[in-house]
PDBQT receptor file of N, H, CA, C and O in Angstrom, charges set to zero:
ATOM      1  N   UNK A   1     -52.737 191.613  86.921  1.00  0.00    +0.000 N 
ATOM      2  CA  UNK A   1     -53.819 191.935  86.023  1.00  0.00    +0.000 C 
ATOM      3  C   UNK A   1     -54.715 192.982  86.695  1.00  0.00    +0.000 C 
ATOM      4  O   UNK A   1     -55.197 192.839  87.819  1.00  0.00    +0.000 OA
ATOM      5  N   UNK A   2     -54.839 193.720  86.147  1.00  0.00    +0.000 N 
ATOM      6  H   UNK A   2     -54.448 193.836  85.234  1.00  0.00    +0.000 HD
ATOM      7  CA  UNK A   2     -56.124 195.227  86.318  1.00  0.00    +0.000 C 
ATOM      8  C   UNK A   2     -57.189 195.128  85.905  1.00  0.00    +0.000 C 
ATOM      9  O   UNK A   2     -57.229 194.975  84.684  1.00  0.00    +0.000 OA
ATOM     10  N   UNK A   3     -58.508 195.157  86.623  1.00  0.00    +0.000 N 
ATOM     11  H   UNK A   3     -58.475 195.282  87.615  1.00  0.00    +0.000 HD
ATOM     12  CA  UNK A   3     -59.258 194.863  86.397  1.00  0.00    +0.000 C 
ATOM     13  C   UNK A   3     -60.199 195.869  86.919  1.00  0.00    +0.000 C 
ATOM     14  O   UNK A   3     -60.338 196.225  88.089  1.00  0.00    +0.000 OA
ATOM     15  N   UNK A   4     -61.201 196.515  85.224  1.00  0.00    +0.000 N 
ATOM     16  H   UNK A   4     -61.088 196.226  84.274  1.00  0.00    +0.000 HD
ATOM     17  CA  UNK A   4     -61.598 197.910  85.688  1.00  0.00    +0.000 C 
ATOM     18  C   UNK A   4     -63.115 197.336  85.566  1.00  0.00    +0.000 C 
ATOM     19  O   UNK A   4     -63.515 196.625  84.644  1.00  0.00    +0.000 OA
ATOM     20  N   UNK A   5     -64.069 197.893  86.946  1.00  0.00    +0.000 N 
ATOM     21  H   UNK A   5     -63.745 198.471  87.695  1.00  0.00    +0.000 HD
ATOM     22  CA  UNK A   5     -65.517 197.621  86.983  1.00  0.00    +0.000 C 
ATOM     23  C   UNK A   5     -66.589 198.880  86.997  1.00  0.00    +0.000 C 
ATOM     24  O   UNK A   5     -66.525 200.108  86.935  1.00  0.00    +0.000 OA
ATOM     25  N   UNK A   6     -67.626 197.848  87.116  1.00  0.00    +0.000 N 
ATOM     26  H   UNK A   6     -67.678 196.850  87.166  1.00  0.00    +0.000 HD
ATOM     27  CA  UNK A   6     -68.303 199.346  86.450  1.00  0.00    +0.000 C 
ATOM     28  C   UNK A   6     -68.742 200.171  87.587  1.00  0.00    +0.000 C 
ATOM     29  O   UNK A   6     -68.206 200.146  88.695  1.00  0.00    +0.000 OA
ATOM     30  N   UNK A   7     -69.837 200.969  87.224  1.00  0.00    +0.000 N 
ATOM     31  H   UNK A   7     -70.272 200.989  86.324  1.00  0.00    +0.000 HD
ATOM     32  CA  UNK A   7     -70.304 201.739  88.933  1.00  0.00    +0.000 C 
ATOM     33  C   UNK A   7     -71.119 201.250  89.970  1.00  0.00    +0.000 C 
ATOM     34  O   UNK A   7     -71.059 201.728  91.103  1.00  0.00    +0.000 OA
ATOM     35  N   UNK A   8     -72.129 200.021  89.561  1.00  0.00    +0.000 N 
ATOM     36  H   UNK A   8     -72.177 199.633  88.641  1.00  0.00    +0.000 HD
ATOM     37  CA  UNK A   8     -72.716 199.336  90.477  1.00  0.00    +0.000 C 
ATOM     38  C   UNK A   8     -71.689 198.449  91.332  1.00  0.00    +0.000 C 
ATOM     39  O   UNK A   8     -71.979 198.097  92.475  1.00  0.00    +0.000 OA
ATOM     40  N   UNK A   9     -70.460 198.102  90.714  1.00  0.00    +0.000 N 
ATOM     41  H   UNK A   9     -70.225 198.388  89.785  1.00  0.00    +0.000 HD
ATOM     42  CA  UNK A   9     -69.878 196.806  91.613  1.00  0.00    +0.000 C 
ATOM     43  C   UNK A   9     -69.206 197.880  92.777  1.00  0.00    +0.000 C 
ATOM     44  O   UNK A   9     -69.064 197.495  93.938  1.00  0.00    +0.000 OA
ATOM     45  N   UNK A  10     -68.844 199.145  92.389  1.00  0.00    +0.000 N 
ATOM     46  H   UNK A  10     -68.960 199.458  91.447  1.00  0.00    +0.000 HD
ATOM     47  CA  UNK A  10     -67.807 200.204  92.766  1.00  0.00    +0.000 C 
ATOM     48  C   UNK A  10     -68.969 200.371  94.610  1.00  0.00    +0.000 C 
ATOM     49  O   UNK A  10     -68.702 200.133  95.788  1.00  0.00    +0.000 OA
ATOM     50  N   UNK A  11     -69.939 200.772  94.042  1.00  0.00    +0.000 N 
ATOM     51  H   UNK A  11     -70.157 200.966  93.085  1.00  0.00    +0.000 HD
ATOM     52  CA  UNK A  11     -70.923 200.805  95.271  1.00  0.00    +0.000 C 
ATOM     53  C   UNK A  11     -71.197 200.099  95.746  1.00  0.00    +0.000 C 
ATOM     54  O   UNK A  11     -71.293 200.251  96.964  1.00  0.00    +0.000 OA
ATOM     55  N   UNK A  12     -71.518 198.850  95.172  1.00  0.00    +0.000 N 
ATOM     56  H   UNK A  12     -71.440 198.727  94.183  1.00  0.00    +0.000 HD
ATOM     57  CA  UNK A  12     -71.469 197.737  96.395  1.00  0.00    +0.000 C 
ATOM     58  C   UNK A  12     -70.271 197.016  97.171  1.00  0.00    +0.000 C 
ATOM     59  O   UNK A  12     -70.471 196.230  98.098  1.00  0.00    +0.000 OA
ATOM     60  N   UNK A  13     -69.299 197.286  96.806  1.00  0.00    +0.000 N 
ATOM     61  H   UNK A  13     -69.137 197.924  96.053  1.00  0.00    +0.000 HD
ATOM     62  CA  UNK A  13     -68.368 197.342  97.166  1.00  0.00    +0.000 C 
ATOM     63  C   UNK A  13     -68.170 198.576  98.852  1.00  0.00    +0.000 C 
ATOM     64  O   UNK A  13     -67.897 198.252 100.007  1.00  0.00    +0.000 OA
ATOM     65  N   UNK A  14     -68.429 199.833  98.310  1.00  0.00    +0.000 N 
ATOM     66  H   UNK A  14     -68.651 200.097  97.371  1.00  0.00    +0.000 HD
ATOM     67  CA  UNK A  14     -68.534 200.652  99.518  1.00  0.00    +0.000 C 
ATOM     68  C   UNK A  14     -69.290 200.356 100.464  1.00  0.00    +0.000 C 
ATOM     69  O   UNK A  14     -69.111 200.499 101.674  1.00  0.00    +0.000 OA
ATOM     70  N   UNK A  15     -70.372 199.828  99.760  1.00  0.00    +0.000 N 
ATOM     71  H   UNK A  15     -70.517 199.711  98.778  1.00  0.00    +0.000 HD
ATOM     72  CA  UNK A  15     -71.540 199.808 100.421  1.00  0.00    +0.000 C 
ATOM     73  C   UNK A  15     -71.231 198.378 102.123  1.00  0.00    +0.000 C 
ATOM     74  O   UNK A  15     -71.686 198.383 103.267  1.00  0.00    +0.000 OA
ATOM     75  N   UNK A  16     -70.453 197.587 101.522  1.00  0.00    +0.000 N 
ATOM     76  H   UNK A  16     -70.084 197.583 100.593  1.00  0.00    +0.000 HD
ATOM     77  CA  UNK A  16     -70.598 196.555 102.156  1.00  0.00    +0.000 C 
ATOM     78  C   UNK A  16     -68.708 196.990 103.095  1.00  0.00    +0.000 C 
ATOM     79  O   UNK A  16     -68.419 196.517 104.194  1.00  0.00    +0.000 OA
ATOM     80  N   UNK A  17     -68.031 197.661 102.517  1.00  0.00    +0.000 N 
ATOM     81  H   UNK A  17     -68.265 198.045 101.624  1.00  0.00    +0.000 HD
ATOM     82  CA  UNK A  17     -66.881 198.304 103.195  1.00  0.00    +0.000 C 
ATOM     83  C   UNK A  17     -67.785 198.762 104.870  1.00  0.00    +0.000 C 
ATOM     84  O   UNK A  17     -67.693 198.224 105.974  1.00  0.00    +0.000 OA
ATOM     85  N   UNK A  18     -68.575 199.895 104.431  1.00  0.00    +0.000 N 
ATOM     86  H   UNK A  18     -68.650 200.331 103.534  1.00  0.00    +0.000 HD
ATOM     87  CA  UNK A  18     -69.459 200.480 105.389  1.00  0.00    +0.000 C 
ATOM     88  C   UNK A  18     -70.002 199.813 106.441  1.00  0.00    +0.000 C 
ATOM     89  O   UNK A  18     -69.747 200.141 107.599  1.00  0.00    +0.000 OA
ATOM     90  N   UNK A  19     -70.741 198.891 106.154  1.00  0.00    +0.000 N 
ATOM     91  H   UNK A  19     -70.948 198.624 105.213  1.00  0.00    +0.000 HD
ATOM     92  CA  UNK A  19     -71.169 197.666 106.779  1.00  0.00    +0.000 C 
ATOM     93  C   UNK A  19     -70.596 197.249 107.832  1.00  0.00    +0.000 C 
ATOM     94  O   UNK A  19     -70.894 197.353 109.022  1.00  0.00    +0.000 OA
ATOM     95  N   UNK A  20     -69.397 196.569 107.079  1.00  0.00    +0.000 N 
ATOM     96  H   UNK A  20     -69.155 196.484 106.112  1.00  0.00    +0.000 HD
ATOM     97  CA  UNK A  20     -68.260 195.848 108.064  1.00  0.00    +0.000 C 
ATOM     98  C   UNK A  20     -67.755 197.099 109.303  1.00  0.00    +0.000 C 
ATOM     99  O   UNK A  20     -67.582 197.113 110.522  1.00  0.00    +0.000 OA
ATOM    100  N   UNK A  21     -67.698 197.658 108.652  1.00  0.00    +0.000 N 
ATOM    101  H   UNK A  21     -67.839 197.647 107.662  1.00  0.00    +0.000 HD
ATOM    102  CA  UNK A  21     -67.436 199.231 109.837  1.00  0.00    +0.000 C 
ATOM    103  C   UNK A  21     -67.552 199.583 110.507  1.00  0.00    +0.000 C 
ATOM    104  O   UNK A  21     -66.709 199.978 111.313  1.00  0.00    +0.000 OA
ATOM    105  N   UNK A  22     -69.048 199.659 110.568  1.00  0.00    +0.000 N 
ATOM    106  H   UNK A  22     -69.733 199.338 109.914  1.00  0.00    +0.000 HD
ATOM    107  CA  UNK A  22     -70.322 199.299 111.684  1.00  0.00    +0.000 C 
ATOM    108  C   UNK A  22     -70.283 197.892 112.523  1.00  0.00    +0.000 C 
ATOM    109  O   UNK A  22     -70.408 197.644 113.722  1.00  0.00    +0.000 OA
ATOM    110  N   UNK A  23     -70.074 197.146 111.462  1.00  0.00    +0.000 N 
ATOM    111  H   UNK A  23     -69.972 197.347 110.488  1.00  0.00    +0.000 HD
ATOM    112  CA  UNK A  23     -70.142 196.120 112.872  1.00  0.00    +0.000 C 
ATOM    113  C   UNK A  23     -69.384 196.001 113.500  1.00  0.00    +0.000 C 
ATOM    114  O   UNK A  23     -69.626 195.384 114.537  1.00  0.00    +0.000 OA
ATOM    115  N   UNK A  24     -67.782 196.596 113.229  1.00  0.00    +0.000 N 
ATOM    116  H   UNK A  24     -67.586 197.097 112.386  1.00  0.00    +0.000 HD
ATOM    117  CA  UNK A  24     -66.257 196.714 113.958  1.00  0.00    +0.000 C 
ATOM    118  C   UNK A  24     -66.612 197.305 115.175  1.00  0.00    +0.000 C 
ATOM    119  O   UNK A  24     -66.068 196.978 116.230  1.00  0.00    +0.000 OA
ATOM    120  N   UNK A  25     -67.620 198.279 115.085  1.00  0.00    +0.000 N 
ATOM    121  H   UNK A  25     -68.062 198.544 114.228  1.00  0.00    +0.000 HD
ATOM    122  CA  UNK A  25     -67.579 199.382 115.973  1.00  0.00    +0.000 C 
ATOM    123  C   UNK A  25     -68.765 198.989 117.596  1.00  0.00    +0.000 C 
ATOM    124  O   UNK A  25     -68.539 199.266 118.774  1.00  0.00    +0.000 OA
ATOM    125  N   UNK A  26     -69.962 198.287 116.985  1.00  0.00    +0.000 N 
ATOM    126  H   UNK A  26     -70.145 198.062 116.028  1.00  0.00    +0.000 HD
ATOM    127  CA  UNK A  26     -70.921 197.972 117.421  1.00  0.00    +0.000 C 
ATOM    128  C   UNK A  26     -70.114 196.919 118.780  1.00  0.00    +0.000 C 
ATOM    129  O   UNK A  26     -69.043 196.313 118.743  1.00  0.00    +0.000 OA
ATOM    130  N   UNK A  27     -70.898 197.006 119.638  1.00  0.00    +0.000 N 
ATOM    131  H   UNK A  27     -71.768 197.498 119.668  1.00  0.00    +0.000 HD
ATOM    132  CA  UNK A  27     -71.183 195.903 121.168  1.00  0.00    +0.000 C 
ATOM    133  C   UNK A  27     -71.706 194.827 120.914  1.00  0.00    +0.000 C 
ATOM    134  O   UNK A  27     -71.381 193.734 121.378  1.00  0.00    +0.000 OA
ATOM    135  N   UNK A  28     -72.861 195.144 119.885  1.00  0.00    +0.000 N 
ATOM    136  H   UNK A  28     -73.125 196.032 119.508  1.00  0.00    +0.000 HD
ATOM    137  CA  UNK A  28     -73.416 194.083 119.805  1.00  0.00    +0.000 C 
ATOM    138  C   UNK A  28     -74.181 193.430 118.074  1.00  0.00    +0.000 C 
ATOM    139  O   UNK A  28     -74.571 194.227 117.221  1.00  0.00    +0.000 OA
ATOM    140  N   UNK A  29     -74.230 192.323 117.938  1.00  0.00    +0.000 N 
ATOM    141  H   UNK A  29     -73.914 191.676 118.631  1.00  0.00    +0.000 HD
ATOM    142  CA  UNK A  29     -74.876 191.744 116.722  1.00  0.00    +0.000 C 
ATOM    143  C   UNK A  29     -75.867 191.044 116.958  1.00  0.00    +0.000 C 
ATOM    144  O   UNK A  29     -76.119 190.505 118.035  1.00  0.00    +0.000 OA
ATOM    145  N   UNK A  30     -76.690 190.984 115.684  1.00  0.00    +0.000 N 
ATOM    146  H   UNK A  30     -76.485 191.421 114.809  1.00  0.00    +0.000 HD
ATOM    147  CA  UNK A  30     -78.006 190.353 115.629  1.00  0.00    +0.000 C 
ATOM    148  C   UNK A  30     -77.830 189.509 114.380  1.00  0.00    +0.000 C 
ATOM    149  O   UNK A  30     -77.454 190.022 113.326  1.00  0.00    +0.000 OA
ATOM    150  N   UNK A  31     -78.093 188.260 114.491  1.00  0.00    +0.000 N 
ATOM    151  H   UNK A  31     -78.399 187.843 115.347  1.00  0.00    +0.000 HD
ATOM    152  CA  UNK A  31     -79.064 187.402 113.061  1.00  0.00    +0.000 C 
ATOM    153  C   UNK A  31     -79.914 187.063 113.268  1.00  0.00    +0.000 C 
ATOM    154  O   UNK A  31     -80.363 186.597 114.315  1.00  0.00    +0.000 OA
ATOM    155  N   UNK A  32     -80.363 187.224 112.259  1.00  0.00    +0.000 N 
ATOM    156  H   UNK A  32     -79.998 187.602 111.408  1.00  0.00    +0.000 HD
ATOM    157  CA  UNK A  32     -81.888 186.699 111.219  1.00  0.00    +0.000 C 
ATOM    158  C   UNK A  32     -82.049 185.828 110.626  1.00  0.00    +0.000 C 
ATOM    159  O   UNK A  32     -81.594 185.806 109.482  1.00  0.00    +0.000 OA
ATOM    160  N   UNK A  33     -82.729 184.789 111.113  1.00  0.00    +0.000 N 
ATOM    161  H   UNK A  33     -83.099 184.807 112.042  1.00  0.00    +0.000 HD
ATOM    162  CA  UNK A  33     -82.660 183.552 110.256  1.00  0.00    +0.000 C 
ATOM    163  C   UNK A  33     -84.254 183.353 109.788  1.00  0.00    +0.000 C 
ATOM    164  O   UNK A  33     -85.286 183.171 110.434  1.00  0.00    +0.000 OA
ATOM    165  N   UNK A  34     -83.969 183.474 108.374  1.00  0.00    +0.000 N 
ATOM    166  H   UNK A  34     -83.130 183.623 107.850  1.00  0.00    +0.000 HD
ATOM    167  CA  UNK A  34     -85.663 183.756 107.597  1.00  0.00    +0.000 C 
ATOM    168  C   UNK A  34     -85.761 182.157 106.922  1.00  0.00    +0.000 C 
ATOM    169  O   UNK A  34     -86.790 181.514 106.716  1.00  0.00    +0.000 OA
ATOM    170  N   UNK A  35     -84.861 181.898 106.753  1.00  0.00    +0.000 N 
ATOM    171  H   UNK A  35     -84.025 182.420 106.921  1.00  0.00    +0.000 HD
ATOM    172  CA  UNK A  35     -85.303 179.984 106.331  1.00  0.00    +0.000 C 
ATOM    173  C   UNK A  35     -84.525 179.202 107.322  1.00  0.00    +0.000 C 
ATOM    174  O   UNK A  35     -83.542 179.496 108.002  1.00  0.00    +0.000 OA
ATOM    175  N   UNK A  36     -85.285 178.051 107.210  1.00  0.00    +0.000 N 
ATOM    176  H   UNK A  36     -86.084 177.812 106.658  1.00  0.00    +0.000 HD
ATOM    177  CA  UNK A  36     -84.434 177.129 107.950  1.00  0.00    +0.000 C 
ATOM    178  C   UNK A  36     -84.337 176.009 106.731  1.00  0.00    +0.000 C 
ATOM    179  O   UNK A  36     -84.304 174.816 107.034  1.00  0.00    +0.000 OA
ATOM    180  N   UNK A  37     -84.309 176.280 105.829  1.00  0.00    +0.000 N 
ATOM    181  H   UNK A  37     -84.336 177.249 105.583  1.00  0.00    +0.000 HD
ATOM    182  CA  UNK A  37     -85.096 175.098 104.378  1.00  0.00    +0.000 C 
ATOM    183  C   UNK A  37     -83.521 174.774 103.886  1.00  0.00    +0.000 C 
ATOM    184  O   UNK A  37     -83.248 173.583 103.736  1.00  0.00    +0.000 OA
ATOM    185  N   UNK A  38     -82.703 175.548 103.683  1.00  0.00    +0.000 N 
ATOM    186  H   UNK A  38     -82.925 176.516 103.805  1.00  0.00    +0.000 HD
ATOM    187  CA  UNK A  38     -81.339 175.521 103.447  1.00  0.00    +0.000 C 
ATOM    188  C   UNK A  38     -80.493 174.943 104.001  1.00  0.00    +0.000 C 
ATOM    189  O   UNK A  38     -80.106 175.141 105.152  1.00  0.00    +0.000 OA
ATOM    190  N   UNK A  39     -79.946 173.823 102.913  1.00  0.00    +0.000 N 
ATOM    191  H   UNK A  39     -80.260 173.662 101.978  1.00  0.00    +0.000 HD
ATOM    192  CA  UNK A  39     -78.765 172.850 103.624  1.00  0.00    +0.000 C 
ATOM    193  C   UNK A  39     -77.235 173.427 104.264  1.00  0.00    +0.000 C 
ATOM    194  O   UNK A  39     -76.338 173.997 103.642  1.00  0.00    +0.000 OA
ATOM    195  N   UNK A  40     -77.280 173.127 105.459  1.00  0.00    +0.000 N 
ATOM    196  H   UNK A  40     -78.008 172.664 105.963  1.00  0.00    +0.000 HD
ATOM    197  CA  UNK A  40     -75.877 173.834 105.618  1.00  0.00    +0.000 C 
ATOM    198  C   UNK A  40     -76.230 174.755 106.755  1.00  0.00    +0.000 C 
ATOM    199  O   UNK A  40     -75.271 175.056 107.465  1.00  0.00    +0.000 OA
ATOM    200  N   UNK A  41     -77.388 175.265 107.081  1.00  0.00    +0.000 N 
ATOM    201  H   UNK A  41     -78.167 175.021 106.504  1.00  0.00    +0.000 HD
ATOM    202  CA  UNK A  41     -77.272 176.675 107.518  1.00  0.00    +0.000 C 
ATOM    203  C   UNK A  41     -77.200 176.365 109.203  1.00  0.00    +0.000 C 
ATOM    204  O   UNK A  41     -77.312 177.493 109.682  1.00  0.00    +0.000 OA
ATOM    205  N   UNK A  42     -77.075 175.434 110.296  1.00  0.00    +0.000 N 
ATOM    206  H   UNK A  42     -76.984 174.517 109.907  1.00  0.00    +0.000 HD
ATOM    207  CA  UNK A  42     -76.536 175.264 111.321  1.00  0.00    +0.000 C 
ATOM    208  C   UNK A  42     -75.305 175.493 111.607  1.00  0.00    +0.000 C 
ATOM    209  O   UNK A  42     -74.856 176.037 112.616  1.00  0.00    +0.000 OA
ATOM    210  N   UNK A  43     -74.376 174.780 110.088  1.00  0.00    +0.000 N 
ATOM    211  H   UNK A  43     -74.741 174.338 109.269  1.00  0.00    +0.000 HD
ATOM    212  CA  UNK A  43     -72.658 175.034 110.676  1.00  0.00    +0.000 C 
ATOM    213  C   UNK A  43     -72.637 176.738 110.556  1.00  0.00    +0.000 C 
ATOM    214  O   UNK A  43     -72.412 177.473 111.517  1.00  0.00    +0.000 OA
ATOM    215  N   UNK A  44     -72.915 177.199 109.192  1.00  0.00    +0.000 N 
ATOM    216  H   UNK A  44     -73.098 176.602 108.411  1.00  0.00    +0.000 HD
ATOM    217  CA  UNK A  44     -72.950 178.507 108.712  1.00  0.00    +0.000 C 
ATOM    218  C   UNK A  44     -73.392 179.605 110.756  1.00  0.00    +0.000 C 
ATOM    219  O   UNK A  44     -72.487 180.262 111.270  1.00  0.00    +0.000 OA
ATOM    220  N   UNK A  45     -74.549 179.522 111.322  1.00  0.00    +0.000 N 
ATOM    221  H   UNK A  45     -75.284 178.988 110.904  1.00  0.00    +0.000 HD
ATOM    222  CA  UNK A  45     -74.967 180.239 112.110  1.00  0.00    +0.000 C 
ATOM    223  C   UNK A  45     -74.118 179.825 113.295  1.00  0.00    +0.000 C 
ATOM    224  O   UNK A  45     -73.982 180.722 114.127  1.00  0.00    +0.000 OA
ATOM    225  N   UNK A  46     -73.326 178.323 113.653  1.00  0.00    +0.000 N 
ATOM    226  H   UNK A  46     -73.436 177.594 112.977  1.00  0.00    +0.000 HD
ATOM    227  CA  UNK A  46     -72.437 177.844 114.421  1.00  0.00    +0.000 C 
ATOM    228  C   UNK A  46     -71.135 178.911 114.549  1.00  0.00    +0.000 C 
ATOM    229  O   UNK A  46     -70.635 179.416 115.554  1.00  0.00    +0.000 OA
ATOM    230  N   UNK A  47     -70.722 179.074 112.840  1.00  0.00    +0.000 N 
ATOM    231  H   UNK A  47     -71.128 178.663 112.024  1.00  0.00    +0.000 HD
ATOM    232  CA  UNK A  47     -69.772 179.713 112.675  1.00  0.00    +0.000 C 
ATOM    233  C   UNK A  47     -69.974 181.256 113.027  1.00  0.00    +0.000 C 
ATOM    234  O   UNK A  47     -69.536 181.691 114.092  1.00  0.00    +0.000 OA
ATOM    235  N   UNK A  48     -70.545 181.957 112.254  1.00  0.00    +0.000 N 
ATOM    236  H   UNK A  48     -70.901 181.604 111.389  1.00  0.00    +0.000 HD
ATOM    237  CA  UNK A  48     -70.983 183.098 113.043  1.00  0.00    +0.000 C 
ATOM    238  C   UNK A  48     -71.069 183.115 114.632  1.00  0.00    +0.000 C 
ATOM    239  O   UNK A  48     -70.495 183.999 115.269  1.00  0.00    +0.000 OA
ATOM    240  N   UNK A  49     -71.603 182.385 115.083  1.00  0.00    +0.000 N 
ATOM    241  H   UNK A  49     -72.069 181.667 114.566  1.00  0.00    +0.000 HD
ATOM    242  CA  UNK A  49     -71.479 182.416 116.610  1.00  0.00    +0.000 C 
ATOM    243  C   UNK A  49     -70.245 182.753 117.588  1.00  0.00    +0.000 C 
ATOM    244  O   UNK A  49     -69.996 183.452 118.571  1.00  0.00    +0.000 OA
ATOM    245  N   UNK A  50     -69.603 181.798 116.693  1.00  0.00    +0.000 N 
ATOM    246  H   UNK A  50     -69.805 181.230 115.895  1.00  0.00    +0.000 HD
ATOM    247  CA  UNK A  50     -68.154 181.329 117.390  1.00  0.00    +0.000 C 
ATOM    248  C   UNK A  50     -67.200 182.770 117.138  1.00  0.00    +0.000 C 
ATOM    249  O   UNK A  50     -66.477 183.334 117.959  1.00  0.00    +0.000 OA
ATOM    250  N   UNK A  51     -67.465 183.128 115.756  1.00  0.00    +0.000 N 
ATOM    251  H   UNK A  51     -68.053 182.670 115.089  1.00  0.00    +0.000 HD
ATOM    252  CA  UNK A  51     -66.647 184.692 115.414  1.00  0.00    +0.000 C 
ATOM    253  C   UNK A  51     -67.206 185.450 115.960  1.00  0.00    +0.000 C 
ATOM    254  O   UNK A  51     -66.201 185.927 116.488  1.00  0.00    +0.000 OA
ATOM    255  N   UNK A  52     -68.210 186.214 116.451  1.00  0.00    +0.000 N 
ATOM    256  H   UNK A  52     -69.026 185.827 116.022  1.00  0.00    +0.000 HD
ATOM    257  CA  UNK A  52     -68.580 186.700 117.214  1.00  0.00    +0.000 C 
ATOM    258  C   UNK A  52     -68.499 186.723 118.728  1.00  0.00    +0.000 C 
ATOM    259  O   UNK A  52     -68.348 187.770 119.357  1.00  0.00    +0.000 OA
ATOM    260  N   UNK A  53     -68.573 185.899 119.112  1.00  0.00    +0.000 N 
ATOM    261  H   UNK A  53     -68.696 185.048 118.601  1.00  0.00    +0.000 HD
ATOM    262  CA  UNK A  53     -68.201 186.166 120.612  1.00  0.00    +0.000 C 
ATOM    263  C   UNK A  53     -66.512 185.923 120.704  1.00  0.00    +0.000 C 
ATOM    264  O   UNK A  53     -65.865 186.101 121.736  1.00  0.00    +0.000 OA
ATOM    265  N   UNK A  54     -66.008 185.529 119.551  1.00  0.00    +0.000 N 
ATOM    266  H   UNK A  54     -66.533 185.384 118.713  1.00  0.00    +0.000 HD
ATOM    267  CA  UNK A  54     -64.416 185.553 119.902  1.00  0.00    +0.000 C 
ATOM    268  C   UNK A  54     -64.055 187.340 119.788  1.00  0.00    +0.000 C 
ATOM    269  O   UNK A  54     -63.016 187.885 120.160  1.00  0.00    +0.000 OA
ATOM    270  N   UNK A  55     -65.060 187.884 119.266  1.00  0.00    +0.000 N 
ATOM    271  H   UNK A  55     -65.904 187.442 118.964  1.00  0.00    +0.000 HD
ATOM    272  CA  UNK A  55     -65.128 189.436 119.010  1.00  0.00    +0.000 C 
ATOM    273  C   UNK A  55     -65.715 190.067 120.129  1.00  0.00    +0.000 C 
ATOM    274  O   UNK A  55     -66.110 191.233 120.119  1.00  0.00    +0.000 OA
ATOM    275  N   UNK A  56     -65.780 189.218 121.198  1.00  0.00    +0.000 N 
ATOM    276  H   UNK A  56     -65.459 188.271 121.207  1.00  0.00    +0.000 HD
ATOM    277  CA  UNK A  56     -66.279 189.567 122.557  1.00  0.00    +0.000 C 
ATOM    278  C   UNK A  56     -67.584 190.868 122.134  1.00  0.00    +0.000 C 
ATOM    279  O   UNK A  56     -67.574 191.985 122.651  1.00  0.00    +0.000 OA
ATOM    280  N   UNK A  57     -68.286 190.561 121.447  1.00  0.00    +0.000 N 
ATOM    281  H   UNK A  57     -68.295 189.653 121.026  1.00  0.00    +0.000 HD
ATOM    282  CA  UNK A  57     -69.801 190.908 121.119  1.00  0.00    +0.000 C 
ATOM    283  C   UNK A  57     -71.100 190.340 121.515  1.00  0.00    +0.000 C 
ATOM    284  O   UNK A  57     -71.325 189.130 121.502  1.00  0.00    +0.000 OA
ATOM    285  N   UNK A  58     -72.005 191.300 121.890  1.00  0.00    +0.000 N 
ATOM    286  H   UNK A  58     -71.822 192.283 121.900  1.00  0.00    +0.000 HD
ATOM    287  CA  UNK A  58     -73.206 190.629 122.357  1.00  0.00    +0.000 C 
ATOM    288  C   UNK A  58     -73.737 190.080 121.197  1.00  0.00    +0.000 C 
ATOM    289  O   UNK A  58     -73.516 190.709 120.163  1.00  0.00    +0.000 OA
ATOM    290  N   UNK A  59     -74.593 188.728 121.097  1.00  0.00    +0.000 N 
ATOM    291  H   UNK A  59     -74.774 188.216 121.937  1.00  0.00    +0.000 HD
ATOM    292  CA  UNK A  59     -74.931 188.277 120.338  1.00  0.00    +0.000 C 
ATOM    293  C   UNK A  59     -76.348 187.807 120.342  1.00  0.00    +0.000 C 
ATOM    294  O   UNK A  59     -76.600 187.111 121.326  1.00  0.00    +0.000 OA
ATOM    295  N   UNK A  60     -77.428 188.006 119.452  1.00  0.00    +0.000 N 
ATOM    296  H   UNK A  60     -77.224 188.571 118.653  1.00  0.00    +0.000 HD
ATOM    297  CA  UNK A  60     -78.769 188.125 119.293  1.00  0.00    +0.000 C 
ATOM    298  C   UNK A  60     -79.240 186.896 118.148  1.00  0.00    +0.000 C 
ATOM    299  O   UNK A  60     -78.953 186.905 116.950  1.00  0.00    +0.000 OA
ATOM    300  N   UNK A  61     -79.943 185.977 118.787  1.00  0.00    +0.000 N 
ATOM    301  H   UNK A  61     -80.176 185.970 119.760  1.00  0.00    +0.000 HD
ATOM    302  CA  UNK A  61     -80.405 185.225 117.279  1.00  0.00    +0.000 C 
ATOM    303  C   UNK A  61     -82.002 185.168 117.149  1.00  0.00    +0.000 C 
ATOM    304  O   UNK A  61     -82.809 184.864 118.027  1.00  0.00    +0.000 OA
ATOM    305  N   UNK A  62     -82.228 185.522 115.896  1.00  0.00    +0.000 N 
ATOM    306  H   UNK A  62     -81.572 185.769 115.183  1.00  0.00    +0.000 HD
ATOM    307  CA  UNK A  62     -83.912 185.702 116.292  1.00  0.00    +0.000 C 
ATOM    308  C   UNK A  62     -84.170 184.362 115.198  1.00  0.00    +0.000 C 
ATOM    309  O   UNK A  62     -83.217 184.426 114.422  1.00  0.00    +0.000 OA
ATOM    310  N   UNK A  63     -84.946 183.315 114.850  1.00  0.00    +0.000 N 
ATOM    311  H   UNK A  63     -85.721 183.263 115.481  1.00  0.00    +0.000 HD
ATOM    312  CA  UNK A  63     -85.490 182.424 114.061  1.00  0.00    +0.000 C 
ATOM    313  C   UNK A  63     -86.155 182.206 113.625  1.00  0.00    +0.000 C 
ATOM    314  O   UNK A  63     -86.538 181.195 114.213  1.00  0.00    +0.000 OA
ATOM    315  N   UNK A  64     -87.138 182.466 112.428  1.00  0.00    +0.000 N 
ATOM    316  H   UNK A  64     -86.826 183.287 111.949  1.00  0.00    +0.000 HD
ATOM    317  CA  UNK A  64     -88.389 182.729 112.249  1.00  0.00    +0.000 C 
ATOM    318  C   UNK A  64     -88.947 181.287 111.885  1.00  0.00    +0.000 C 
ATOM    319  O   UNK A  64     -90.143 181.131 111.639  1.00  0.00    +0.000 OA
TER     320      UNK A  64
């Protein structure tokens, strides 16, 4: 099935291609953690952790 979208999905689409790109390329990563109110979000930042340094990347966590 073909499935034709419009021009906003087309760009965010690039947009987030780009992204990933950058972080392929980068030494190092940073998160941002702006709530802590959200259920779940320890395994979620656990997980990130763990992919990241298996990406042998420096890793930054800031917590507000």
């Amino acid at each position: 099935m073909i499935r034709i979208e419009g021009v906003n999905v087309n760009k965010s689409l690039m947009r987030r291609y780009n992204m990933i790109q950058k972080i392929m390329d980068s030494n190092s990563i940073g998160i941002v953690v702006g709530t802590l109110g959200v259920g779940g979000y320890l395994d979620v930042i656990e997980y990130l952790k763990k992919t990241i340094r298996e990406a042998e990347k420096i890793l930054y966590i800031y917590c507000r």
